[in-house]
C-alpha positions in Angstrom: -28.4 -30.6 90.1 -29.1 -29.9 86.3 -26.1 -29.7 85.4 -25.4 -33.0 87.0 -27.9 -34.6 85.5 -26.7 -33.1 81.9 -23.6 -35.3 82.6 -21.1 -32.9 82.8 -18.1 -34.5 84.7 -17.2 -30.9 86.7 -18.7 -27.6 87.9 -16.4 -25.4 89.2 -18.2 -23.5 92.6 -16.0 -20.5 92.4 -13.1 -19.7 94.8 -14.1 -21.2 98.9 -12.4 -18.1 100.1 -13.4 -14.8 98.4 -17.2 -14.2 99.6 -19.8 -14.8 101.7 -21.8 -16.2 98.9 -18.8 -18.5 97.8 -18.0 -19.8 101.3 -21.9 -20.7 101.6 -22.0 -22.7 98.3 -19.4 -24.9 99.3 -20.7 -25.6 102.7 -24.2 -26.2 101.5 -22.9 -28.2 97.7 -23.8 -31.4 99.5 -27.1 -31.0 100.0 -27.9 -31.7 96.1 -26.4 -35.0 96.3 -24.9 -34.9 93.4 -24.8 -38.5 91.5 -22.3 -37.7 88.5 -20.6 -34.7 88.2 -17.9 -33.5 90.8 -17.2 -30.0 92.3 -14.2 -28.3 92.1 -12.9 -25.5 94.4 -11.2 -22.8 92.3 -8.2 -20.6 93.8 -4.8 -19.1 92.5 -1.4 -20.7 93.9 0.6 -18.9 97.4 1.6 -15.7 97.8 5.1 -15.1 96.7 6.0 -13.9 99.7 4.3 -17.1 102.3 4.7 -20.8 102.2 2.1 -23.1 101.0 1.1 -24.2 104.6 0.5 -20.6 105.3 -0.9 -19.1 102.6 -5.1 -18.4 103.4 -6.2 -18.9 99.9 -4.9 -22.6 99.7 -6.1 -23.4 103.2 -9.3 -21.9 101.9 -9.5 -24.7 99.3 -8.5 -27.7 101.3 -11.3 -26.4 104.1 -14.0 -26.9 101.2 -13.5 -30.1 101.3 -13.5 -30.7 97.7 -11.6 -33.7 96.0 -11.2 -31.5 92.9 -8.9 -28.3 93.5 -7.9 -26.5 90.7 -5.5 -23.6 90.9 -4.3 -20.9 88.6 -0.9 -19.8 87.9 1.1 -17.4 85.3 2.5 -19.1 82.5 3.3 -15.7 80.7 7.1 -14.1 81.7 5.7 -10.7 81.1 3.0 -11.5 83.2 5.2 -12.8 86.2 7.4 -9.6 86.3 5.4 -7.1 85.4 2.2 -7.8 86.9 3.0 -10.6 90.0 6.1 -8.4 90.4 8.2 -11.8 90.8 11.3 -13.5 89.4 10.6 -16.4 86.6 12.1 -19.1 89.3 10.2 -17.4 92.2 6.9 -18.4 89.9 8.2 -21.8 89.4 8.4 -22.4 92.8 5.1 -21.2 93.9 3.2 -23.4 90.9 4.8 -26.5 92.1 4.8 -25.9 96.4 1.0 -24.9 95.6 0.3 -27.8 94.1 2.7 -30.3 96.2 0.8 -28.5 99.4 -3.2 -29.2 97.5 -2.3 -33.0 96.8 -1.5 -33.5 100.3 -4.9 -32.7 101.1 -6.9 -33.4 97.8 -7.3 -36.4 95.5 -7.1 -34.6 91.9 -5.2 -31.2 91.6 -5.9 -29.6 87.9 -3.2 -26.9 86.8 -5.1 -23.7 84.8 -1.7 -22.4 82.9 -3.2 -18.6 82.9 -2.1 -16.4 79.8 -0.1 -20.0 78.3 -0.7 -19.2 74.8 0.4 -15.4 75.0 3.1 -16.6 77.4 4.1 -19.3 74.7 4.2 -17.1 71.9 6.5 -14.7 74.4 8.6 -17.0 75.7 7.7 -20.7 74.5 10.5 -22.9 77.1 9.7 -20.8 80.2 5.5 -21.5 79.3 6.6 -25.6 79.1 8.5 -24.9 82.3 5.6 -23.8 83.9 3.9 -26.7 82.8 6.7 -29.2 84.1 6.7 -27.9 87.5 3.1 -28.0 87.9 3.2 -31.7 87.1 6.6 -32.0 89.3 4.1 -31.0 92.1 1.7 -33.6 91.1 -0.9 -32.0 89.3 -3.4 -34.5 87.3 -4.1 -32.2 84.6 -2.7 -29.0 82.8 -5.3 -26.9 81.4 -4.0 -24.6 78.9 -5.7 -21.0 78.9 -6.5 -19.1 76.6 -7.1 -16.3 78.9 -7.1 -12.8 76.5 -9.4 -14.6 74.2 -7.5 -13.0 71.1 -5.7 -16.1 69.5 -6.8 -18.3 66.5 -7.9 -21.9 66.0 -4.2 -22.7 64.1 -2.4 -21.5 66.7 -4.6 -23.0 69.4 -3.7 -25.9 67.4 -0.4 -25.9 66.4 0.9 -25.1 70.1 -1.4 -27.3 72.1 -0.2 -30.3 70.1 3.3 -29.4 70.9 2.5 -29.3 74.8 1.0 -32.8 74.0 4.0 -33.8 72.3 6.3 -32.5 75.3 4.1 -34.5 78.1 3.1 -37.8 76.7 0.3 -39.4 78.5 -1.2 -35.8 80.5 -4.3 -35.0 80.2 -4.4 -31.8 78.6 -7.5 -29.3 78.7 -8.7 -25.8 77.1 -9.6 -22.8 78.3 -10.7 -20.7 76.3 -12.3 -16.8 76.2 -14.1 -15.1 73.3 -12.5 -12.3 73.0 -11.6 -12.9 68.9 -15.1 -14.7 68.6 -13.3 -17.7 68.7 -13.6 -19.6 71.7 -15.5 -22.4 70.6 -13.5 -22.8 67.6 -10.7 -22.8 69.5 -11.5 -25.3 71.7 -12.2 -27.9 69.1 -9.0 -27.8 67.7 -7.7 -28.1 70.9 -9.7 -31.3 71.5 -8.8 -32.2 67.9 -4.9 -32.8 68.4 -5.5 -34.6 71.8 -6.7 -32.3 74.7 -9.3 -34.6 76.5 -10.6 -31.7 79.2 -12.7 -28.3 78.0 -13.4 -25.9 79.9 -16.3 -23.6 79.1 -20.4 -22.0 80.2 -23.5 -23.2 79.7 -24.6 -20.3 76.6 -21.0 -18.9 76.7 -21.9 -17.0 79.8 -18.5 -15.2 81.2 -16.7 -12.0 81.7 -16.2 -9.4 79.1 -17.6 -11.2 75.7 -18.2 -15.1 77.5 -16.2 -18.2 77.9 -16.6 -21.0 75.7 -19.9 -22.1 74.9 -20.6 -25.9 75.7 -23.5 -25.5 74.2 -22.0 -25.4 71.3 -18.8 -27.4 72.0 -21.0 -30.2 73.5 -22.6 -31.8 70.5 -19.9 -30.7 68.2 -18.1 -33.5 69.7 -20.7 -35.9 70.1 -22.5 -35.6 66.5 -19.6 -33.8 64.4 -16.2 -35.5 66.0 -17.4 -38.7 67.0 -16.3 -38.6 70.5 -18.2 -39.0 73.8 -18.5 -36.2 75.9 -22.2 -36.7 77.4 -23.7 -39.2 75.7 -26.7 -39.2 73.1 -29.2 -39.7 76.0 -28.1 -36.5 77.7 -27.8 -34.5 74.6 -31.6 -34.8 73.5 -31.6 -32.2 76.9 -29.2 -29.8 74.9 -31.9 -27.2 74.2 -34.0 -27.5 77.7 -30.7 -27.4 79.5 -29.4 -24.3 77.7 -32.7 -22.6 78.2 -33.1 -23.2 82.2 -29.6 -21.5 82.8 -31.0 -18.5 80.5 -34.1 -18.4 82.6 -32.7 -19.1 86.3 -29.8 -16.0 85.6 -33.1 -14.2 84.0 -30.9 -14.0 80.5 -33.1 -13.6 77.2 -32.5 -16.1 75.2 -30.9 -16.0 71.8 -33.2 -17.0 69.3 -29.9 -17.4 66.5 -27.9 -19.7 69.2 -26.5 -22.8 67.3 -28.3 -25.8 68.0 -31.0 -24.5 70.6 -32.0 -21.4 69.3 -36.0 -20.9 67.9 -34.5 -19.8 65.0 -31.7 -23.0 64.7 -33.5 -24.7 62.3 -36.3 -22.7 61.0 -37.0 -22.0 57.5 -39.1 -19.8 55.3 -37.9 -19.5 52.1 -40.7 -21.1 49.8 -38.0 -23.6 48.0 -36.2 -24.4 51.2 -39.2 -25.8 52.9 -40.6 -28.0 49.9 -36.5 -29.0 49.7 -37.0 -29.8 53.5 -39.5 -32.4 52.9 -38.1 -34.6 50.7 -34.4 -34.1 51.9 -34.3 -32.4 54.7 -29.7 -32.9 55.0 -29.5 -29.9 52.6 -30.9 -27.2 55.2 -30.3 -28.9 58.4 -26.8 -29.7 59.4 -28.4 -31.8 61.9 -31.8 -33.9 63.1 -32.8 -30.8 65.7 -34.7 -33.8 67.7 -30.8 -34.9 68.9 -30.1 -31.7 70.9 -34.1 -31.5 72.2 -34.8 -28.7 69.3 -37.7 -28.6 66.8 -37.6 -27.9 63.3 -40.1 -24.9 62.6 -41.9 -22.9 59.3 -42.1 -19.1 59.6 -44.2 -17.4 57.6 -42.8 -14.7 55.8 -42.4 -12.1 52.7 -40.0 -15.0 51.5 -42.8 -17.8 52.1 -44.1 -20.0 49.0 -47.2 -22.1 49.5 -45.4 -24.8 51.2 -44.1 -22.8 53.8 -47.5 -21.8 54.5 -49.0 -25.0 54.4 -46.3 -26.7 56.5 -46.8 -23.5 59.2 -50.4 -24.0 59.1 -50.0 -27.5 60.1 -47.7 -26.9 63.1 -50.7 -24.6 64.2 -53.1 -27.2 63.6 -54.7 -25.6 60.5 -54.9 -28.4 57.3 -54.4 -26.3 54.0 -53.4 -29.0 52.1 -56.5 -29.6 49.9 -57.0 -26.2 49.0 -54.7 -24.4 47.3 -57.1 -21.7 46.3 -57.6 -20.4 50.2 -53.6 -21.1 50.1 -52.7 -18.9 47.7 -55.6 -16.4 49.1 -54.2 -15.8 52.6 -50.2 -15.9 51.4 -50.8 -12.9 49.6 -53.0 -11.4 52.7 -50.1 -12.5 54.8 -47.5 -10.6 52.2 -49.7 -7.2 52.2 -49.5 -7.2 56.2 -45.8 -7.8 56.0 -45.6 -4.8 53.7 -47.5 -2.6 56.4 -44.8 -3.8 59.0 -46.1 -7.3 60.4 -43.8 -10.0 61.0 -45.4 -13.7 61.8 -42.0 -15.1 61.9 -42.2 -14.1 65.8 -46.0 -13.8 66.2 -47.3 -17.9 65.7 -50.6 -16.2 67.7 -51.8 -14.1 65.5 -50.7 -16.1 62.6 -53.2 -18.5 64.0 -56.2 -16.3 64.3 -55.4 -14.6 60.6 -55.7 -18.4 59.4 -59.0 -19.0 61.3 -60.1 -15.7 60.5 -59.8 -16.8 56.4 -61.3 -20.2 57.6 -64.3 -18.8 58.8 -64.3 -20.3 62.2 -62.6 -18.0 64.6 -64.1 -17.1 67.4 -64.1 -13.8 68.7 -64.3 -13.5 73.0 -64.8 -10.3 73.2 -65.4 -7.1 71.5 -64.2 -3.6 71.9 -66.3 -0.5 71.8 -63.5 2.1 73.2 -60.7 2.3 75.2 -59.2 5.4 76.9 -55.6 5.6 78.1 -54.7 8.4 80.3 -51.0 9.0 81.8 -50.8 10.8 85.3 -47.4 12.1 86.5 -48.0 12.9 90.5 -47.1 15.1 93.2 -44.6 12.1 94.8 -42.6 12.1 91.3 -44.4 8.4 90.1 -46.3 8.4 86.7 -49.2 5.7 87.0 -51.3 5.5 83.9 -55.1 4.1 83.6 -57.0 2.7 80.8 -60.8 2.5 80.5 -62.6 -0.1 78.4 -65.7 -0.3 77.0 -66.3 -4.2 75.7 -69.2 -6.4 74.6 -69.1 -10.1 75.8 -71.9 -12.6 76.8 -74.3 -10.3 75.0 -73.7 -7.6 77.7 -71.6 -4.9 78.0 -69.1 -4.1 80.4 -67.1 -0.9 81.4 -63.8 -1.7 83.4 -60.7 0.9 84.6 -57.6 -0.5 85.6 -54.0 1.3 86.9 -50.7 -0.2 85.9 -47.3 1.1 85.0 -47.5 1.9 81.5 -50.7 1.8 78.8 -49.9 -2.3 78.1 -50.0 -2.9 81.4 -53.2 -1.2 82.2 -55.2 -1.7 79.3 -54.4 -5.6 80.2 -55.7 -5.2 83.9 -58.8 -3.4 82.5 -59.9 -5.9 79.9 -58.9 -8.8 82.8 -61.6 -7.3 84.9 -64.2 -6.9 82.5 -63.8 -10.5 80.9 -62.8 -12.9 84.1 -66.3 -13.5 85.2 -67.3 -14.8 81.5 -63.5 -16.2 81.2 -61.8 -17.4 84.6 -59.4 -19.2 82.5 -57.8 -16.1 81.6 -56.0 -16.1 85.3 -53.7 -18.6 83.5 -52.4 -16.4 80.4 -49.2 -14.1 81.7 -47.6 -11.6 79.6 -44.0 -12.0 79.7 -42.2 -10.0 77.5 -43.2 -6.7 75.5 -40.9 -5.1 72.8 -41.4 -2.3 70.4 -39.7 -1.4 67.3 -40.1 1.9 64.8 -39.9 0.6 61.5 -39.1 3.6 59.9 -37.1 6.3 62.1 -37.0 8.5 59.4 -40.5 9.8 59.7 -39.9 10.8 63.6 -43.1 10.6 65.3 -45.3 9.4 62.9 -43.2 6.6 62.2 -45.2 3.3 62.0 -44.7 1.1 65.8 -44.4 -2.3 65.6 -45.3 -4.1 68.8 -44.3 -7.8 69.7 -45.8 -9.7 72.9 -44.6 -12.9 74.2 -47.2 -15.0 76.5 -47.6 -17.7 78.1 -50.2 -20.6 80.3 -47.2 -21.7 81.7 -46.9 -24.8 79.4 -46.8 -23.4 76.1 -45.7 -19.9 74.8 -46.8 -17.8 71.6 -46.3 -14.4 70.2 -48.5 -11.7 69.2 -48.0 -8.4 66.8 -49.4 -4.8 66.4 -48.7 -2.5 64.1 -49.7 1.0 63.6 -48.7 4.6 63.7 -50.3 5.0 67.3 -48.1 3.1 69.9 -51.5 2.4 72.2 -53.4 1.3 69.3 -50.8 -1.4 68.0 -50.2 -2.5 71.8 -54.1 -3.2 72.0 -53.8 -4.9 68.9 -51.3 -7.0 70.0 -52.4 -7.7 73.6 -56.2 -8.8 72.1 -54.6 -11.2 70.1 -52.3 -12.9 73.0 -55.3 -12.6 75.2 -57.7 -14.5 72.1 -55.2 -16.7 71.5 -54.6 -17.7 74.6 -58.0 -18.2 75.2 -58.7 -20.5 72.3 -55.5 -22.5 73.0 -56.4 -23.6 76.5 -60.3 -24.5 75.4 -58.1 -26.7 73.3 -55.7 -28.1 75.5 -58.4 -28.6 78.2 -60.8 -30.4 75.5 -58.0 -32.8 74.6 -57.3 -33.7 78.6 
């Protein structure tokens, strides 16, 4: 149903025949009621050795019940006598019966020409003849494949324009893998020289190294090429649409993915932000607002004082009218970042450092001790338990808590020795918990750098630790999600 509300004019439900799972889909596809976007079954043509009417697969597809069908076939000579075991005119036949047999039954038949560009470089009139007798069995589109992924945008080009040139007035599409890195590419210049149909995954998602990403194709064509593909409306949902595939297949998200990415159109060089205010065309190949994506500071080694006063801003701090406290907490913010922090991923605790030099952050809680202690059992499982000793409400409170590893733990303990004074804190979730060694050279006593992502289930931050003790920059980090979690939803309530 997202997808159909993105505007995309297909989604192709997999093959009607091959699973349980499959078979389900397309029983049950009617139940989004879908407005826009139409589904297509996806299958292979007959068996060399059975007739159309008789081959399972295509009965599969015409029982979906789809008015899209779209079947595969070999287009490669190699691939037809050395893999399907056939003769060239036996594979002929079996493109165009297939598709003769589906247009019986189906409104719109698209032909997937699998292995065309290898089978063109091969053998370029028996990879057009494929072509012909698809459309000789009535296909409404050919859709050119560029199944091993390995061939470049020229010759993407060059060769798709020549199929155009031999079948005036067929829609043409692109498939295209990313094998060479060069799917998307690929795909443009298809597009570029006429094709009117791409194929491709929302984030690239596919076998071996992805399919082509739309995600990247998609406003291409809209903001680069001029050409309509979704429309501007649909397009400011670039970013939330690319993220909600991520999180329903429980992907991480690339932070460096053109156009949607946290990082697509961040900046932290000192000149490059003061650039970005008065023309911001020279660092952003696009307004981010089109796809749904935000411009954004980071705060780093690299940062001038505009970069810190634009990040500041973003976190609701106003540094603008004093430079002195400026320049003052960029060099505090440069001596971290030489101990191993990094605030490009941690907006949390960049926040609290800036309240902290503003004088008004407020501490919820503080610690007297912790104690972490791991326990492998008799049964094989290792549970570990933390014990915290913290001051809050002018009182002090002693808490134990069990969880599968010292973060885990140490956040159950302080959770029950805070929630009374803080039932808020029910909302904050940690979601994600990395650790990096800066420096593997020293072994063991290497300094650990600990990253935490959280969330209230509206907005999201990062946190950081960093120390030579793994437990101690963990704690670190997991006070500072926990405090600025805290603070943030007095805020967000207050404004309500």
């Amino acid at each position: 149903a997202r997808l159909d509300a993105f505007g995309v004019a297909y989604i192709e439900g997999g093959f009607p025949g091959s699973n349980p799972k499959d078979i389900e889909f397309f029983e049950r596809v009617g139940e989004l009621g879908l407005k826009h976007a139409k589904i297509a079954a996806f299958g292979s043509v007959r068996h060399k050795d059975k007739a159309a009417d008789e081959d399972p697969g295509l009965r599969s597809l015409v029982e979906s019940g789809c008015e899209v069908l779209t079947i595969f076939g070999k287009s490669w000579d190699a691939h037809v006598t050395r893999a399907l075991r056939a003769t060239l005119d036996e594979n002929l036949r079996m493109v165009e019966d297939s598709i003769a047999y589906l247009k019986a039954h189906a409104p719109i038949v698209f032909f997937d020409a699998e292995h065309f560009f290898d089978g063109y470089k091969s053998n370029p009139e028996y990879a057009l003849a494929v072509c012909q007798a698809a459309l000789d069995g009535g296909a409404d589109a050919l859709v050119l494949c560029e199944t091993n992924g390995g061939a470049l945008p020229y010759e993407v080009a060059t060769i798709t324009a020549t199929v155009i040139e031999r079948f005036p007035g067929v829609e043409i599409g692109i498939h295209a893998h990313n094998d060479g890195g060069c799917a998307v590419a690929n795909s443009l210049e298809a597009i570029r020289v006429g094709a009117t149909q791409v194929q491709g995954t929302i984030n690239g998602y596919g076998e071996r190294v992805g399919n082509a990403d739309l995600i990247v194709i998609i406003p291409a064509l809209e903001l680069k090429m001029g050409l309509h593909a979704i429309g501007s409306e649909h397009l400011a949902t670039l970013t939330s649409i690319s993220l909600y595939v991520a999180e329903t297949l429980n992907v991480a998200t690339n932070p460096h993915h053109p156009y949607v990415g946290s990082s697509a159109f961040a900046h932290k060089g000192g000149i490059h932000v003061s650039a970005i205010a008065r023309f911001p065309e020279a660092y952003e190949h696009i307004n981010p607002e089109l796809v749904g994506n935000l411009a954004k500071v980071v705060v780093s080694e690299l940062a001038g004082r505009a970069s810190l006063v634009s990040k500041a801003a973003e976190l609701g701090v106003d540094l603008s009218d004093d430079p002195a406290l400026t320049a003052h907490i960029l060099e505090d913010v440069k001596e971290r970042e030489n101990e191993g922090y990094s605030y490009e991923v941690a907006d949390g605790s960049l926040a609290l450092l800036l309240h902290a030099h503003l004088a008004d952050r407020v501490d919820h809680f503080k610690l007297e001790s912790f104690r972490v202690i791991a326990e492998k059992r008799e049964d094989g499982r290792v549970m570990t338990e933390a014990t915290i000793k913290v001051h809050v409400g002018g009182k002090r409170f002693i808490a134990t808590g069990e969880g599968n590893g010292p973060v885990n733990a140490l956040d159950v303990a302080l959770r029950q020795a805070i929630t009374v004074f803080y039932p808020e804190i029910e909302a904050i979730e940690l979601t994600d918990y990395k650790v990096r060694v800066l420096d593997e050279s020293i072994g063991t006593n290497a300094v650990t750098r600990v990253l935490i992502e959280s969330t209230d289930g509206k907005d999201s931050w990062g946190t950081i630790g960093v120390s030579e003790n793994i437990i101690e920059a963990s704690w670190t980090a997991l006070v500072d999600s926990i405090e600025y979690g805290l603070s943030h939803l007095k805020k967000t309530t207050h404004r309500a």
